[in-house]
C-alpha positions in Angstrom: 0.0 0.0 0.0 1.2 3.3 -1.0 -0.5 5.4 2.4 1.6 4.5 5.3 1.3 6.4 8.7 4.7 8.5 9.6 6.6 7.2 12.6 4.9 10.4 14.6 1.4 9.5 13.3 1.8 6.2 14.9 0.4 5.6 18.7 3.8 3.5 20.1 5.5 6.8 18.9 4.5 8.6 22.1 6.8 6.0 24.1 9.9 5.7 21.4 9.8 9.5 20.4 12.6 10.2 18.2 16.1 11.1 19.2 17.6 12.7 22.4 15.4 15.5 21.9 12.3 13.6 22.8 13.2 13.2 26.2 14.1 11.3 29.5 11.2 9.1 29.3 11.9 7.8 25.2 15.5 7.6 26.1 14.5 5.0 28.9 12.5 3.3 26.2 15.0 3.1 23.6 17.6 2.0 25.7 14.7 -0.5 27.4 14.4 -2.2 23.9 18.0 -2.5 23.0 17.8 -4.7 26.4 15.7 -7.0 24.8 18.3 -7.3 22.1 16.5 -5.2 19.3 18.2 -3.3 16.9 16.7 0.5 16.3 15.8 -0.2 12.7 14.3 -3.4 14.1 11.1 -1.4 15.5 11.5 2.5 15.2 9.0 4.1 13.4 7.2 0.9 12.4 3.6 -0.3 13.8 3.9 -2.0 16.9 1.9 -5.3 17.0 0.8 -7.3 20.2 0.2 -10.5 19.5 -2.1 -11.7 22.4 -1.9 -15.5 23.1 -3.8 -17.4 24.9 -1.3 -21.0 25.1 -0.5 -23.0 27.8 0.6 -25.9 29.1 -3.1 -26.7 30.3 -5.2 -25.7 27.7 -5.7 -28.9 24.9 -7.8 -26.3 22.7 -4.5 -23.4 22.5 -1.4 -26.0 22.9 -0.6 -25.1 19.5 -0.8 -21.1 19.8 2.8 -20.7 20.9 3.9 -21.9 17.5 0.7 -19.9 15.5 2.6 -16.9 17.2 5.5 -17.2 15.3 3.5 -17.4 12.2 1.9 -14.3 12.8 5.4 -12.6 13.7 6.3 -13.9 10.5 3.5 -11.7 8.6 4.2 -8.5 10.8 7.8 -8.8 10.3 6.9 -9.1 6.2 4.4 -6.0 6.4 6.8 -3.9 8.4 5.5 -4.1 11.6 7.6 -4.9 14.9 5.3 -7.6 16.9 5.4 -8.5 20.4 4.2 -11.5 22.4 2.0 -11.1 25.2 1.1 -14.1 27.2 -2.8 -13.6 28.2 -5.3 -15.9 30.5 -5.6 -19.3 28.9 -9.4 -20.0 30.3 -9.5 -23.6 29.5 -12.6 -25.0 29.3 -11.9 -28.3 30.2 -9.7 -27.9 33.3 -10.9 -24.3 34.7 -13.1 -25.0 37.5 -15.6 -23.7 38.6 -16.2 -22.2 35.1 -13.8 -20.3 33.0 -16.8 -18.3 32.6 -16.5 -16.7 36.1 -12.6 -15.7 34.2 -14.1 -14.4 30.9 -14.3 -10.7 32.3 -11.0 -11.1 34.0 -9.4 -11.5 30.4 -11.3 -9.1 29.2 -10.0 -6.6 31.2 -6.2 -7.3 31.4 -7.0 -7.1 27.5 -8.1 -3.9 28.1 -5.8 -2.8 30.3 -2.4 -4.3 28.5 -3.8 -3.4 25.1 -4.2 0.4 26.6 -0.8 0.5 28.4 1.6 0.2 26.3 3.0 0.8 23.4 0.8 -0.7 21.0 -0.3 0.3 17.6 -2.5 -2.8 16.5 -3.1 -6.5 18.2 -3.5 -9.7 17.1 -5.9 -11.6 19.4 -5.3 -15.6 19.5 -8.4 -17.4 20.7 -10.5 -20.4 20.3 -11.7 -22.2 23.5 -14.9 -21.0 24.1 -14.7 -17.7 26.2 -11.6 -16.8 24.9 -12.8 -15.5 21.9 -15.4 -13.4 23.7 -13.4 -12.2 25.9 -10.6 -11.1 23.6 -12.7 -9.3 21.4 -14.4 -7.7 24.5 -11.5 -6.2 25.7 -10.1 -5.1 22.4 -13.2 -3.2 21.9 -13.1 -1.3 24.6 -9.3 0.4 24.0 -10.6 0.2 20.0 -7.0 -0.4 17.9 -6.5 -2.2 14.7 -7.4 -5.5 15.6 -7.2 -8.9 13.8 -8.6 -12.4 15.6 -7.0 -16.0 14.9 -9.0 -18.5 15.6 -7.6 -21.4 17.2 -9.2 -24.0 15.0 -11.0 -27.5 15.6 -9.2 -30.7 16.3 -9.3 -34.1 14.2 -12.2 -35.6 14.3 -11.9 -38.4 16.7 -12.0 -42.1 15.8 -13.5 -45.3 17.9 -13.9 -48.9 17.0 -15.2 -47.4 13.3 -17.3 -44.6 14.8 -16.3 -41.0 14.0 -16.4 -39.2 17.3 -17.2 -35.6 18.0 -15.8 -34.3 21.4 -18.1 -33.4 23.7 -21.4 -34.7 21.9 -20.3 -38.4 21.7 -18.9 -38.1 25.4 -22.3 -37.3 26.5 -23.8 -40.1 24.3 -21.3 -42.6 25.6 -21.2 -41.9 29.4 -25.2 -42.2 29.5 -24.6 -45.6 27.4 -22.6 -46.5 30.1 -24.6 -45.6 32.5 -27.7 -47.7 31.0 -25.1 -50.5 31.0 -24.7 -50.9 26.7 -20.6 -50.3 26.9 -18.5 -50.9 30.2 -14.4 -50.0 31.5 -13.1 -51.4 28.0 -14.9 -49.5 25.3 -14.7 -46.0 28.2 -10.7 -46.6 28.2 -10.7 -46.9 24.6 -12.9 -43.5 24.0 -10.7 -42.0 26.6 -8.0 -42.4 23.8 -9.8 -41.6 20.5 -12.4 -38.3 21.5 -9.8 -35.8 21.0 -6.5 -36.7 18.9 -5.2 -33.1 18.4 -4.7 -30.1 19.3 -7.7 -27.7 18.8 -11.3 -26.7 20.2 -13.8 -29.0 19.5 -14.8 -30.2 16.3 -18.6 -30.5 16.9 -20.4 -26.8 16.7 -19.9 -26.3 20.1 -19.5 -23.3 21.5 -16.0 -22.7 20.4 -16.6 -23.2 17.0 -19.9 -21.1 17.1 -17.7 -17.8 18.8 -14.7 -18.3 15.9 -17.7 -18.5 13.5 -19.6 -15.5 14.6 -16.1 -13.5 14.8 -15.5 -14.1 11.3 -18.8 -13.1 10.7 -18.2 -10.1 12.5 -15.9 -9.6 10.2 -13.0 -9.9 12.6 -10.7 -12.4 11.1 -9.2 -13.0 7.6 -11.8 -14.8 5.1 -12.2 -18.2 6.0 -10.4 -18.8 9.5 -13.0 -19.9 11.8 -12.7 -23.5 10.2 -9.4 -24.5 9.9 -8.1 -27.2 11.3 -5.6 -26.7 14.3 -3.3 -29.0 12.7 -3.8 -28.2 8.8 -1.0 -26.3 7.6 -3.4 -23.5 6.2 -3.7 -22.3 9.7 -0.5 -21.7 10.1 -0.4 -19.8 6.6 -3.5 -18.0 8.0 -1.7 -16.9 11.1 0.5 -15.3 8.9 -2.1 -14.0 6.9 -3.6 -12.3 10.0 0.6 -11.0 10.6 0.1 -9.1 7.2 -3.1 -7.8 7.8 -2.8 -6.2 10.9 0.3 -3.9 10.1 -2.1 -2.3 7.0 -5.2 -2.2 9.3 -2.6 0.1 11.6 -1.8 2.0 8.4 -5.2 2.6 7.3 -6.3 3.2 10.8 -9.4 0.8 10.6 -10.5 0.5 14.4 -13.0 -2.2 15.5 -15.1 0.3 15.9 -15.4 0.3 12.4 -15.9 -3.1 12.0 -18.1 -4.3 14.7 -21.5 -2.5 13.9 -24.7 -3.0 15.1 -25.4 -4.6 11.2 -22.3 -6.4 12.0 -23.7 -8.1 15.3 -26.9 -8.4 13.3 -25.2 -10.9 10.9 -23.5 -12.5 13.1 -26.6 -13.3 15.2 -27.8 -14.9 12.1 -24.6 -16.9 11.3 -25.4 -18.5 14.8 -28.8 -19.4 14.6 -28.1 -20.7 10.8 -25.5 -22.6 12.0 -27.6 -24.4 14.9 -25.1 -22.7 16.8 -24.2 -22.9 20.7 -26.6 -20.8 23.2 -23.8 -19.7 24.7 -23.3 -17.6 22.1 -26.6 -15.6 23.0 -24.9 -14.3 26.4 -21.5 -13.7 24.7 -22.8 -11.1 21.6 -25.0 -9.6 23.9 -22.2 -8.4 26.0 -19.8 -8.3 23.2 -22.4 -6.1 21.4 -22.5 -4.1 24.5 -18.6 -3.5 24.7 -19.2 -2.0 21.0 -21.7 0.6 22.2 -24.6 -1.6 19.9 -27.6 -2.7 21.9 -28.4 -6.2 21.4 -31.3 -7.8 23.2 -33.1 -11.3 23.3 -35.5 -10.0 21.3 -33.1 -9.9 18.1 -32.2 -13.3 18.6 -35.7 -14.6 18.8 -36.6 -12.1 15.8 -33.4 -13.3 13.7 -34.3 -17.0 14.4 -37.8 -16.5 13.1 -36.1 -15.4 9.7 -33.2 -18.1 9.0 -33.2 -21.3 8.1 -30.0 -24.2 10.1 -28.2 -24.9 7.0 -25.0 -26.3 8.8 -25.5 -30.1 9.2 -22.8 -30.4 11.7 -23.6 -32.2 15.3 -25.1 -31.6 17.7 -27.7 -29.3 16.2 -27.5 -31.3 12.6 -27.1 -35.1 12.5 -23.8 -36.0 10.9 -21.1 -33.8 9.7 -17.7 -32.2 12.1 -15.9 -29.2 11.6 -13.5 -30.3 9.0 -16.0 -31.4 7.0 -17.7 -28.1 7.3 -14.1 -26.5 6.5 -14.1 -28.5 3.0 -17.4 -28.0 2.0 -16.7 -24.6 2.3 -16.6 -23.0 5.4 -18.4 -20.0 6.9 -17.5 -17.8 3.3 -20.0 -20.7 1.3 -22.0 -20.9 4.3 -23.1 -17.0 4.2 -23.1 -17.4 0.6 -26.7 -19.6 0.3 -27.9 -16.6 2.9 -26.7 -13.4 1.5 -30.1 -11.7 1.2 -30.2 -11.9 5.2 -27.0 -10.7 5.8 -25.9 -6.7 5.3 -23.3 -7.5 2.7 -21.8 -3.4 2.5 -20.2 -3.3 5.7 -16.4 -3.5 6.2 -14.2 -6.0 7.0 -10.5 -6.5 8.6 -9.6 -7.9 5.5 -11.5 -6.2 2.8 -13.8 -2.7 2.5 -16.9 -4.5 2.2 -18.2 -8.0 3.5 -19.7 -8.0 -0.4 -15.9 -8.6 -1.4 -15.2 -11.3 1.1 -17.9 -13.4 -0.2 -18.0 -13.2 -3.7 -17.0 -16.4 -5.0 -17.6 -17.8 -2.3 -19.2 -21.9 -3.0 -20.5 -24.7 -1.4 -18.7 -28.1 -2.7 -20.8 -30.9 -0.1 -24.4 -29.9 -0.6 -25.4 -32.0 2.6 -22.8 -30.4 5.0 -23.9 -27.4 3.9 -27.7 -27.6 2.9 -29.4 -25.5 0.2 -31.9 -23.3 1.2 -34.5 -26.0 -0.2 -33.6 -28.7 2.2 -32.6 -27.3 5.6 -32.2 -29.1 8.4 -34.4 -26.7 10.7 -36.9 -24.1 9.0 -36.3 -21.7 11.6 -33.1 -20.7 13.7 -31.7 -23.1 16.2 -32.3 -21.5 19.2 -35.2 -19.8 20.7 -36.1 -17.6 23.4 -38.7 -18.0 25.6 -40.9 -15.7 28.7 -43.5 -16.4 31.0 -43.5 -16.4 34.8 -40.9 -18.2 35.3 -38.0 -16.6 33.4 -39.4 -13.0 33.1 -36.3 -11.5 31.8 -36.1 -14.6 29.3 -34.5 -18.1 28.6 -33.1 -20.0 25.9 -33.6 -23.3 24.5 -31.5 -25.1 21.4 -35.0 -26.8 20.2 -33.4 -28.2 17.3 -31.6 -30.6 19.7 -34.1 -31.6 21.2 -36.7 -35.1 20.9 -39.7 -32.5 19.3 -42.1 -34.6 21.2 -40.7 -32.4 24.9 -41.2 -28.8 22.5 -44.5 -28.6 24.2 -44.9 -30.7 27.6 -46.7 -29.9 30.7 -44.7 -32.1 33.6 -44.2 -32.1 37.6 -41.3 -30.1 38.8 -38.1 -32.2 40.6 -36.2 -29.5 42.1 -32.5 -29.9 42.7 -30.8 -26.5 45.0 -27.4 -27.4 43.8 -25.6 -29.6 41.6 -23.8 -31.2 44.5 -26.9 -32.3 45.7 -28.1 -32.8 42.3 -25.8 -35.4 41.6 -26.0 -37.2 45.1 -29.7 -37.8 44.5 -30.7 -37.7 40.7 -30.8 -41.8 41.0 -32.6 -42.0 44.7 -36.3 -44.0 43.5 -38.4 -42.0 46.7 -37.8 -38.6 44.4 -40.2 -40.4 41.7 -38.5 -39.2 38.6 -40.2 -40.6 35.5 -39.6 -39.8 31.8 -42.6 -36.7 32.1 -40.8 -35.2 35.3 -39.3 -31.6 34.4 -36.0 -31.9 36.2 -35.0 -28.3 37.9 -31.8 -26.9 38.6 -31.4 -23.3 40.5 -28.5 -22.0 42.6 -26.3 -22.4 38.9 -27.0 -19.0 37.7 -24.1 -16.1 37.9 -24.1 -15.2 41.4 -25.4 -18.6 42.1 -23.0 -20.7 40.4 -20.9 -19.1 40.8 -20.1 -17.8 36.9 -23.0 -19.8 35.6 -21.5 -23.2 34.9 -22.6 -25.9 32.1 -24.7 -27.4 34.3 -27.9 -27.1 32.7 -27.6 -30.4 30.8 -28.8 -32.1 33.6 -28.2 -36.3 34.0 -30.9 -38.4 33.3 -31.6 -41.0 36.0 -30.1 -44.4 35.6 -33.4 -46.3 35.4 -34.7 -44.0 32.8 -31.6 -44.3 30.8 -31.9 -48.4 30.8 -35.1 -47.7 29.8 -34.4 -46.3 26.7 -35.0 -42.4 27.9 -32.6 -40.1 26.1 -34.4 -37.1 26.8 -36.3 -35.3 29.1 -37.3 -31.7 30.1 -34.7 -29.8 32.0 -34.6 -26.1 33.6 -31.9 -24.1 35.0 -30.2 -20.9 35.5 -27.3 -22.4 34.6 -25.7 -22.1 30.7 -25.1 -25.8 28.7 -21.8 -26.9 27.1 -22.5 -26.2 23.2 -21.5 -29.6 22.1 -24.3 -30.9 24.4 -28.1 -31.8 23.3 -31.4 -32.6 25.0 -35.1 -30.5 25.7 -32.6 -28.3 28.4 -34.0 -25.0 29.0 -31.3 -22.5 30.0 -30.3 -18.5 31.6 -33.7 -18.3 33.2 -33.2 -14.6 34.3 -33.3 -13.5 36.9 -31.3 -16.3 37.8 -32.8 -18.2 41.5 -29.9 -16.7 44.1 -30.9 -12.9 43.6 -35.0 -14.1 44.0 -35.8 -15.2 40.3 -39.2 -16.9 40.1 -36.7 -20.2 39.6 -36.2 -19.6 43.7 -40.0 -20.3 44.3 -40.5 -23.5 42.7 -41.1 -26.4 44.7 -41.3 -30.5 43.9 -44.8 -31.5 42.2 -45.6 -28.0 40.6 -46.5 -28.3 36.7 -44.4 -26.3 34.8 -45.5 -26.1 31.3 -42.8 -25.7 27.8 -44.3 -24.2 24.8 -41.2 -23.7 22.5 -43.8 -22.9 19.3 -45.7 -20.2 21.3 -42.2 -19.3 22.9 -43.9 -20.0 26.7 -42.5 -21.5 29.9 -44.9 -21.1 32.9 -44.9 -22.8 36.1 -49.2 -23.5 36.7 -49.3 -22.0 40.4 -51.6 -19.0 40.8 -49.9 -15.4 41.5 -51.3 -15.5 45.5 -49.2 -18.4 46.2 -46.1 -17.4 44.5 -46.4 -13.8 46.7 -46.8 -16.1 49.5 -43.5 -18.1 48.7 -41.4 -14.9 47.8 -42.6 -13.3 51.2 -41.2 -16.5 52.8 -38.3 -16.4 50.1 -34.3 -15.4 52.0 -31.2 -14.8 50.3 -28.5 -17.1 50.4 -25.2 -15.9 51.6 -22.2 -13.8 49.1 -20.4 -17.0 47.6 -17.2 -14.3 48.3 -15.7 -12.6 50.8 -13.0 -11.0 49.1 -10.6 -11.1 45.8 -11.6 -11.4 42.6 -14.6 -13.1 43.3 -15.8 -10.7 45.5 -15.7 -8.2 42.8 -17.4 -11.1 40.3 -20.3 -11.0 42.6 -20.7 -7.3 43.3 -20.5 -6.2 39.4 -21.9 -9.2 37.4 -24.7 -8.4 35.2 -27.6 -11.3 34.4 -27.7 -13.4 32.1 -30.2 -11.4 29.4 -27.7 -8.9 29.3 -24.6 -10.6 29.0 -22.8 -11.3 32.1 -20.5 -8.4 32.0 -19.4 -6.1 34.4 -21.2 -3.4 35.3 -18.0 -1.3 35.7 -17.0 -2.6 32.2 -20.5 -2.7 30.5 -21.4 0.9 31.4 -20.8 3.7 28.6 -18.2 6.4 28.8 -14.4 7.0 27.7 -11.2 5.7 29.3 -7.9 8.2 28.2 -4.2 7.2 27.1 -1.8 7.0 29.6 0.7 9.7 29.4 4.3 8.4 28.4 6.5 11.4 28.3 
């Protein structure tokens, strides 16, 4: 490109100056970064790139990362960029406990803060496991630089005694088969070694794969990212890709403000719901949305869904197909290319000046991974939202996994306080569970939890399961791991620990699920539910101090995204002074 920012035009400038003349402060610098071993001509008056990475030793989903980084250098160093590596919070799903969802803020404001403090020009964000990418691209938003995402990719598909496996879905499937007594030890060891076989998020359309979908989407990433394989060699060529990129988005000064748009978050509401997407998602691009300055409401979701048909076959929300097989069918570009009358197609992108661009030529090579609009596998979007007195502020449900016999079921109430006690008693015969019982789970919400774990998928009960009962109603204020399945109603709001009507229900009360009239009411008359909420105490602060302590004083709901107040709230934050 011919229009390049001078070295004075350029943000890091204010640290490095130029010359004695600049100062005490830029002489400290300088002399800081020939410390590190770097030549002047290395970085002076060039873009300075952070490269934010998200690796560890702990987290399966990012292993990879520390060599993507050097992929991206690779591009920034080719641009004319100077990039940096910062090491960031790896919140891995499968090993953070509680949830790495009580962490998602927490990395979205050392984002933030890191991204704002020094001398940065532009950032690469490296993400993938499922609140990563949320959180990332929360932060980022918030300082509003040049910004580029890398999606960490999905793993191999996983293999078993001829069975393709897809993590998280067919662990689910299995462990209740075990349960009902169909597989025992042997065939559990062997899964143990076949469900995930390499690095990468999970291959199903989890909720990792759903985020990395709706940031490219967005518009976030470079065309094509959010499918990659972890281990395909185009993800390391995209990496660099994403290297290149950046330096010019620094040069051409395209924030994310520019890029993430309330039509922006419109689209990629629709990706999700066309993808049979995770619900997860519905709490992360409300607050993402809301990091953005765009308002973005339950009501959108439930509008979008109305509008857009689940093209992506992929499990758990289709009924055969992984992420690399959505990858070479191809990917989200021939995905948005059977819907681009729903999508607002003259909005920009990182990587070109309208999403128009990014799409055209875009195709579709494996008509059943990727269905026509003629033969989808839902009519309408995957998930839905539903009110009533019960969840006044709203709830979701993922209907299209779901046996469409529960989508409208009137059963007695089971209530569970905890999922400690949950999982003590779910298989004691004198609570009387049968296949119509509507199993409910409070205490899980984001106070409650605390950080609203994936607990909403509750277990079925042993007999049930040997019984051939895969399925059953299920309600919580709790979220559900996007590679699950099942009638599992989730992010009733107000969530039970502040007083939600979720708090008043009691064992043998009908609660009724309409998903087509978008209804969930529990049958007991107003008098007696004042009576109950007069009676009704607050538990106890799950913190007394740290980090938690803050989690529980400044956490929003779930129907508006489960930010930070602090954070969520409007108003401008200035550069530090580095003279």
């Amino acid at each position: 490109m011919t229009d390049r920012k001078s070295p004075e035009e350029l943000r890091s400038h204010q640290w490095y100056g130029s010359g004695v003349s600049s100062g005490l402060r830029s002489f400290s610098h300088r002399a800081r970064t020939r410390q590190l071993g770097y030549l002047p001509e290395e970085h002076l008056g060039k873009p300075v790139i952070a490269i934010l990475n998200t690796w560890s030793d702990i987290n399966p989903c990012h292993v990879h990362l520390r060599d993507r980084a050097q992929a991206v250098k690779r591009g920034v160093w080719q641009a004319g960029g100077f990039p940096l590596e910062f090491p960031v919070s790896t919140l891995s799903e499968t090993f953070q406990k509680p949830t790495p969802m009580l962490y998602r803020n927490l990395l979205a404001m050392e984002t933030e803060e890191l991204l704002r403090s020094y001398p940065v020009d532009g950032a690469v964000l490296m993400g993938g496991c499922d609140k990563s990418t949320p959180a990332l691209l929360m932060g980022a938003a918030s300082v509003d630089l040049p910004a580029v995402f890398v999606p960490a990719g999905p793993m191999l598909p996983g293999h078993w005694r001829g069975e393709t496996l897809g993590s998280g879905t067919d662990m689910w499937k299995y462990w209740d088969d075990m349960r009902a007594g169909l597989i025992g030890d042997c065939e559990m060891q062997e899964l143990e070694s076949g469900l995930a076989r390499s690095p990468g998020h999970c291959m199903t359309m989890g909720t990792a794969s759903t985020l990395t979908a709706a940031a490219e989407a967005l518009g976030v990433t470079v065309p094509g990212a959010s499918s990659i394989p972890a281990v395909d060699s185009g993800h390391d060529r995209m990496a660099a890709a994403a290297g290149l990129r950046i330096v010019e988005l620094v040069h051409r000064d395209r924030k994310l403000s520019d890029i993430l748009t309330a039509d922006a978050f419109e689209d990629a509401v629709t990706t999700v719901l066309g993808l049979g997407g995770s619900t997860n998602a519905v709490i992360h691009l409300i607050a993402m949305a809301s990091r953005a300055g765009v308002t973005l409401t339950l009501d959108d979701f439930d509008r979008i869904a109305r509008t857009v048909p689940v093209l992506a076959n992929v499990r758990p929300g289709g009924r055969t197909y992984l992420m690399e097989d959505f990858h070479f069918a191809g990917g989200l570009p021939g995905f948005l290319s059977r819907i681009p009358d729903l999508l607002h197609l003259d909005r920009p992108t990182v990587a070109h000046d309208t999403m128009r661009e990014q799409i055209a030529g875009a195709r579709v090579h494996h008509d059943d991974v990727i269905r026509p609009r003629d033969n989808p596998v839902a009519a309408e979007g995957g998930v839905a939202v539903l009110r009533g007195n019960l969840c006044p502020d709203g709830a979701v449900i993922k209907h299209i996994a779901a046996e469409p016999h529960l989508l409208k079921h009137t059963g007695p109430a089971v209530v569970f306080d905890d999922y400690k006690a949950m999982q003590r008693t779910i298989n004691d015969p004198s609570l009387g569970i049968t296949a119509d019982s509507v199993l409910v789970l409070r205490g899980s919400g984001p106070k409650g939890g605390p950080g609203m774990p994936e607990y909403g998928m509750l277990p079925i009960p042993d007999h049930l399961l040997k019984q051939g009962v895969r399925d059953m109603v299920r309600i919580s204020d709790a979220r559900m791991s996007g590679t699950s399945y099942g009638a599992c109603v989730l992010h009733v709001a107000p969530e039970s620990h502040v007083g939600g009507p979720l708090a008043l229900v009691r064992t043998g009360d009908p609660i009724t699920l309409d998903v087509e009239a978008r209804t969930l009411r529990l049958e007991v008359d107003d008098e007696e539910l004042e009576r109950r909420r007069a009676a009704w105490t607050p538990p106890p602060a799950r913190y007394e101090r740290g980090y938690g302590a803050l989690y529980d004083e400044q956490i929003t709901q779930a129907d508006t995204g489960c930010d930070f107040e602090f954070l969520a709230r409007p108003g401008k934050v200035q550069d530090p002074y580095a003279g």
